[in-house]
TISEDREN-770393 format. One line per 3 residues: number of its first residue (from 1); their letters; for each residue x, z, y of N, C-alpha, C, O. Coordinates in steps of 0.05 Angstrom, whole numbers, plus 5000, padded with zeros to 4 digits. Layout:
N
NUM) A) X:Z:Y:X:Z:Y:X:Z:Y:X:Z:Y; ...;
END
This chain:
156
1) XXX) 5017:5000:4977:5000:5000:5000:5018:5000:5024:5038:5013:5028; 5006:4981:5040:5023:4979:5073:5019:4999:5088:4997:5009:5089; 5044:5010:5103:5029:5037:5124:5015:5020:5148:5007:5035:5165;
4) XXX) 5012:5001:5151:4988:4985:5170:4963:4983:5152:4944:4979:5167; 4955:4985:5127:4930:4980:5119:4921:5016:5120:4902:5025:5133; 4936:5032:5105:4941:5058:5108:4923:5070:5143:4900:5079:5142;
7) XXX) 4936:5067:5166:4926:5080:5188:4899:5061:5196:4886:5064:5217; 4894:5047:5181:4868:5037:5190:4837:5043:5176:4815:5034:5180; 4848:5066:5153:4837:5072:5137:4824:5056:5109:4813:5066:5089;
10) XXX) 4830:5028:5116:4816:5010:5085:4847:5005:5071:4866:4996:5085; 4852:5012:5040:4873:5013:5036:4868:5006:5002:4849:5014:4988; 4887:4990:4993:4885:4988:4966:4894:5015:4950:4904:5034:4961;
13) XXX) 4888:5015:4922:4897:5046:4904:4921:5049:4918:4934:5033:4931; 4924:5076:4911:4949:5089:4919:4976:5076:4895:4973:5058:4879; 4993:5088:4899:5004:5084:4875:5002:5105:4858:5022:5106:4844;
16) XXX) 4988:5121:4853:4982:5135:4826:4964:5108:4805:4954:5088:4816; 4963:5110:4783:4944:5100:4766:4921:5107:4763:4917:5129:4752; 4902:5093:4770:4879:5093:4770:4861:5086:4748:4855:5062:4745;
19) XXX) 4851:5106:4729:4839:5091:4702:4817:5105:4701:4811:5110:4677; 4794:5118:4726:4768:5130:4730:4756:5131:4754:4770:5143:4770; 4734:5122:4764:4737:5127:4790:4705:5149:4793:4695:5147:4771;
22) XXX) 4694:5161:4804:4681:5177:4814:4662:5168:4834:4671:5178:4854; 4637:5154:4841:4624:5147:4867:4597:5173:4865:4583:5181:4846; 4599:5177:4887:4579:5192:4901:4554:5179:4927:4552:5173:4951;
25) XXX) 4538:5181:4903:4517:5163:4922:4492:5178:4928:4484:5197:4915; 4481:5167:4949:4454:5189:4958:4433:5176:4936:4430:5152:4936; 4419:5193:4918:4398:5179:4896:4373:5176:4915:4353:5163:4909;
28) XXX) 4376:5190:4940:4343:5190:4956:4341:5167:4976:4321:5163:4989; 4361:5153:4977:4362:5126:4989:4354:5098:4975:4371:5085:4963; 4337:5092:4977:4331:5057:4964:4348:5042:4965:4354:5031:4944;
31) XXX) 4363:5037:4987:4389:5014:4993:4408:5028:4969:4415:5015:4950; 4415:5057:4973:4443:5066:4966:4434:5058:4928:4444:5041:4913; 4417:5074:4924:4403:5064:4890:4398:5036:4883:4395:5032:4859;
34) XXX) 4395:5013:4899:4397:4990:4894:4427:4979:4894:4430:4961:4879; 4447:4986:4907:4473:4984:4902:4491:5000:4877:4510:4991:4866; 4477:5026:4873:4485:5039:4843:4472:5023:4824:4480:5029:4802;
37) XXX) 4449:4999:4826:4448:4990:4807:4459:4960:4803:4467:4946:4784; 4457:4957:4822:4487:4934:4818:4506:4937:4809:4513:4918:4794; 4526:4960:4813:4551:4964:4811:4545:4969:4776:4558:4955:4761;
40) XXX) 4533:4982:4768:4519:4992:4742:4525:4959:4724:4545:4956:4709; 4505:4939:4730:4502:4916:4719:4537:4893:4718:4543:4876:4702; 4550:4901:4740:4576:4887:4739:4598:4895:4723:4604:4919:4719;
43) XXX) 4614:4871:4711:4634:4878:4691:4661:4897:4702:4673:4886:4722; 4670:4916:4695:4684:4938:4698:4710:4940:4703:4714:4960:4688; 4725:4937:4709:4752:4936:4701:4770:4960:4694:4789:4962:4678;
46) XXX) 4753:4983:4713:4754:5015:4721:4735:5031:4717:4717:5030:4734; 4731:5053:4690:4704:5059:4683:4700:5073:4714:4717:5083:4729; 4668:5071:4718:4658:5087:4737:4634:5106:4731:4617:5105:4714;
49) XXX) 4638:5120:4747:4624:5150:4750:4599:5151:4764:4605:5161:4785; 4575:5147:4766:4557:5146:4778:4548:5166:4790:4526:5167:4780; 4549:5194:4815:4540:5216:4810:4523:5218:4832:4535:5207:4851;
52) XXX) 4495:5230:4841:4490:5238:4865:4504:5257:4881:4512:5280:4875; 4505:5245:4903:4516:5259:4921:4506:5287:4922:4492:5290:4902; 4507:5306:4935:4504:5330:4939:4491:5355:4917:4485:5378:4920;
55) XXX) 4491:5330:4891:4473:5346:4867:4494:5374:4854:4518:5376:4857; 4480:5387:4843:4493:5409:4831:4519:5389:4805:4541:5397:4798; 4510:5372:4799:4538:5369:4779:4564:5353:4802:4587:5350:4797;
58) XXX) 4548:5343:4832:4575:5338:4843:4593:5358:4858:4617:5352:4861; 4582:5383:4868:4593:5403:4880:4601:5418:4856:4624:5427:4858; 4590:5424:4833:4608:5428:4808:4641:5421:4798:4661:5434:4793;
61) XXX) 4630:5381:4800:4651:5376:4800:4675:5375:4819:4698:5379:4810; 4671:5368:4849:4692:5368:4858:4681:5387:4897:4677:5381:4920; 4683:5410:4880:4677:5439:4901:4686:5437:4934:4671:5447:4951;
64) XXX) 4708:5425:4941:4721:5429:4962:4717:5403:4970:4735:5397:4986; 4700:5381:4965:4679:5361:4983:4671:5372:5008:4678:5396:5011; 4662:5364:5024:4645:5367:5042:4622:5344:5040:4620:5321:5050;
67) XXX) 4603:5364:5020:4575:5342:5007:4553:5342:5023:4532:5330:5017; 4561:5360:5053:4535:5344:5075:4551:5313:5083:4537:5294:5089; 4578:5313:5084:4587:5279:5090:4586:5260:5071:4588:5236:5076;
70) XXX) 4583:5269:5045:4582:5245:5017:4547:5242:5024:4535:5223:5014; 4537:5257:5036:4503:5240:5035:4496:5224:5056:4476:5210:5059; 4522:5229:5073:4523:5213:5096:4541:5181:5102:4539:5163:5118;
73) XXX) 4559:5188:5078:4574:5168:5076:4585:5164:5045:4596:5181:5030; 4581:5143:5042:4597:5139:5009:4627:5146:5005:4647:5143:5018; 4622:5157:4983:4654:5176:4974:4653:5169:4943:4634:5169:4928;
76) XXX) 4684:5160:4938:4688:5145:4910:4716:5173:4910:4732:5175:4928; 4715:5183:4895:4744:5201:4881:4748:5189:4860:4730:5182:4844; 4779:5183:4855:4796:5167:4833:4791:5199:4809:4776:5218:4809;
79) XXX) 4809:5192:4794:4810:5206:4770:4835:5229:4773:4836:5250:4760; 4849:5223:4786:4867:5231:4800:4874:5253:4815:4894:5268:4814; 4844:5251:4836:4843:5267:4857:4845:5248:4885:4849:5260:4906;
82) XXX) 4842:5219:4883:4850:5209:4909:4807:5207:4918:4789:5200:4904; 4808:5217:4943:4790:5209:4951:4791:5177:4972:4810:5164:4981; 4765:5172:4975:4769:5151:4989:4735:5152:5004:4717:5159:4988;
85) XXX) 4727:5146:5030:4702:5159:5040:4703:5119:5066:4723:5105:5071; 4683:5116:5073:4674:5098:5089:4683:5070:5086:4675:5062:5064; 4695:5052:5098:4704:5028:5098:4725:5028:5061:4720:5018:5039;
88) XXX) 4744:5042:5072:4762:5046:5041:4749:5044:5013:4755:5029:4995; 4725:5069:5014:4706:5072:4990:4700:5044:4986:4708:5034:4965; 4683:5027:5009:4667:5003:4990:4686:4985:4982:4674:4966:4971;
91) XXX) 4718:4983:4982:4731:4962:4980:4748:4973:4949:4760:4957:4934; 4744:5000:4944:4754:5007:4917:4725:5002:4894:4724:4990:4872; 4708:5012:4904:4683:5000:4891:4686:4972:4877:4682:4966:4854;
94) XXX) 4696:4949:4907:4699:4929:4888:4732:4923:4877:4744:4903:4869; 4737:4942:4880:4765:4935:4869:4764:4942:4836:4777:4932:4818; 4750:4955:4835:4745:4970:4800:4737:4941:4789:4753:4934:4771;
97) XXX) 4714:4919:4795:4695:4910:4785:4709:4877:4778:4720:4865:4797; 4707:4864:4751:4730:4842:4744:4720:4823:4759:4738:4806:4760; 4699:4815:4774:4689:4793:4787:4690:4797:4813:4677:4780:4826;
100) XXX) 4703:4816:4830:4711:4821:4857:4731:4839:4862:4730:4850:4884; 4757:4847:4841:4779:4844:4849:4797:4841:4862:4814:4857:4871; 4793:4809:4863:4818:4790:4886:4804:4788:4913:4815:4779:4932;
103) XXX) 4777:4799:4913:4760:4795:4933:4767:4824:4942:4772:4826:4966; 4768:4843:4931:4777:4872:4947:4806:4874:4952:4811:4890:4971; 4828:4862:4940:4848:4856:4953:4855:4846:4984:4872:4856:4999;
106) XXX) 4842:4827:4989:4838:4815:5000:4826:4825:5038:4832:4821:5061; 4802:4840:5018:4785:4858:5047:4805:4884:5054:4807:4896:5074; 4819:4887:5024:4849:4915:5045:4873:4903:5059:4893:4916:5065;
109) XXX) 4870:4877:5063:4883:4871:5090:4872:4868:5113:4847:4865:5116; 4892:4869:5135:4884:4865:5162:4861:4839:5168:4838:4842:5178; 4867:4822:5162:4850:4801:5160:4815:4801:5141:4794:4788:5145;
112) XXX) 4818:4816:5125:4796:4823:5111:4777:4845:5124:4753:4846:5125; 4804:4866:5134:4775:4891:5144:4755:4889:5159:4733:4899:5155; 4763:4871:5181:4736:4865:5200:4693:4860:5172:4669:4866:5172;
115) XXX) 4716:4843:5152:4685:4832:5139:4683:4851:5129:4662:4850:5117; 4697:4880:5125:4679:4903:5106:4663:4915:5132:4639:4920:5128; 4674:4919:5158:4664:4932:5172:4638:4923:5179:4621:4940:5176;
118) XXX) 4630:4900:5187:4611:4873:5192:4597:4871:5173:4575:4859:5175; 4607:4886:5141:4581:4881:5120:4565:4909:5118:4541:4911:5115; 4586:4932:5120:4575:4953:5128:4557:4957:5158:4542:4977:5160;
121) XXX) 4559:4947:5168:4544:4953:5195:4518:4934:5188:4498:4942:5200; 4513:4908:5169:4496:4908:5176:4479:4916:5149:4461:4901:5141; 4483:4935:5138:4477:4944:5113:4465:4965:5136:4441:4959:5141;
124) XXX) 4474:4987:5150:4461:4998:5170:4440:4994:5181:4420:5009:5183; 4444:4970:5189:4426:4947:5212:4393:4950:5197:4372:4958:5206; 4401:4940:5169:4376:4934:5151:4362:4957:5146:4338:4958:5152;
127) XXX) 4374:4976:5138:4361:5010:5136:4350:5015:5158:4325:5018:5157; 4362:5017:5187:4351:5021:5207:4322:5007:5221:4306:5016:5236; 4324:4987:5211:4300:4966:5217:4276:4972:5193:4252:4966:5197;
130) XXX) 4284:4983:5174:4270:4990:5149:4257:5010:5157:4233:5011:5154; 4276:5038:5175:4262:5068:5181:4238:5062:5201:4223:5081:5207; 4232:5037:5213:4218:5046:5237:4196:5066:5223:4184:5058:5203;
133) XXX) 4191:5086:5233:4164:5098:5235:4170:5122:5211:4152:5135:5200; 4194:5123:5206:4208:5146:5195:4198:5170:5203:4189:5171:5226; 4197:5198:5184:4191:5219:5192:4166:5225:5196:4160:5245:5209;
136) XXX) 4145:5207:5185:4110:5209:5200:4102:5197:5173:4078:5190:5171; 4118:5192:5150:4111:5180:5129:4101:5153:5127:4094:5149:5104; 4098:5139:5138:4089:5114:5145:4120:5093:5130:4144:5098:5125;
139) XXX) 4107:5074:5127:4123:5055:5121:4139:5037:5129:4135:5037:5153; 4159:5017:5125:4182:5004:5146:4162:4974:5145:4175:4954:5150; 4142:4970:5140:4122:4952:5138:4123:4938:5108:4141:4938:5092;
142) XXX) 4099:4926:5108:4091:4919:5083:4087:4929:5068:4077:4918:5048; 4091:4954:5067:4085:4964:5045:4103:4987:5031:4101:5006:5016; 4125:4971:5047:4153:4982:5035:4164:5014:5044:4174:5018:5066;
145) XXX) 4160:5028:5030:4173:5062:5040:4201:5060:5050:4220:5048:5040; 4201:5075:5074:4218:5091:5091:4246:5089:5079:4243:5105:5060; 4268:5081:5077:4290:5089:5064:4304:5113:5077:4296:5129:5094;
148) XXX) 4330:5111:5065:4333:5137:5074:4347:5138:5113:4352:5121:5131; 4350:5171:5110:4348:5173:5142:4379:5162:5149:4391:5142:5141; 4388:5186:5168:4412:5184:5178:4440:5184:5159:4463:5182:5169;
151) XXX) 4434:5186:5127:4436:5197:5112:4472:5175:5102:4495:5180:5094; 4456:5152:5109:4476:5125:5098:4479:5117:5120:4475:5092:5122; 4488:5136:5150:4504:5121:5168:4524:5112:5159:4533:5118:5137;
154) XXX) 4541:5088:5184:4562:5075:5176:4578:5092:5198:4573:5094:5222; 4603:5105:5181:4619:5114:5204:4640:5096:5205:4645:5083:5185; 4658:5094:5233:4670:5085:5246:4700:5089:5239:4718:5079:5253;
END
């Protein structure tokens, strides 16, 4: 790993070996559970860990989280002990997976990060447009229930 991909926070594995990875996802989010089931359906390269975020088996497993920010933001822990939380997280996600790989290589360079940030923001975009009328129970129209709140901001 470059110490320029390093201070920008999106970074390929460390050099430890990586042969588990850990994602922490909000289960009360529609978007976030429609992406655990993708990742679910894609071929593997790196077994993965499916866990809800803030549930009793993830504060079990890894205590010294801070699991009000894994519901707020996606958090992948290696097997290891490497955490990885926002831009970084979704680019090891696909770094595990044999059909986007060279494609997560790729987004942990300088030239790549902009499109994780730009896919994450508008992954935001869509949630946010989804909440209108959030909090009153009402629906993001059609029919379609509320996703989740503030929960899967994109931090910066």
């Amino acid at each position: 790993m470059d110490h320029h991909r390093a201070r920008r926070g999106v970074s390929t594995m460390s050099r430890l070996t990586v042969s588990g990875l850990t994602i922490l996802y909000d289960a009360q989010c529609p978007l976030c559970v429609h992406l655990h089931n993708w990742l679910l359906r894609q071929r593997r390269l790196v077994p993965l860990d499916l866990v809800p975020a803030g549930s009793v088996e993830a504060r079990r497993r890894f205590p010294v989280l801070d699991h009000d920010r894994t519901l707020r933001e996606i958090t992948v822990i290696g097997d290891k002990g490497q955490v990885y939380g926002g831009l970084a997280a979704w680019v090891v996600c696909l770094w595990a997976l044999a059909d986007h790989r060279a494609k997560a290589h790729w987004l942990a360079t300088p030239a790549g990060a902009p499109f994780v940030r730009v896919t994450m923001l508008a992954a935001a975009k869509y949630r946010d447009a989804r909440m209108a009328g959030a909090g009153t129970g009402a629906t993001a129209g059609a029919g379609v229930p509320v996703p989740c709140d503030d929960r899967c901001a994109v931090s910066g």
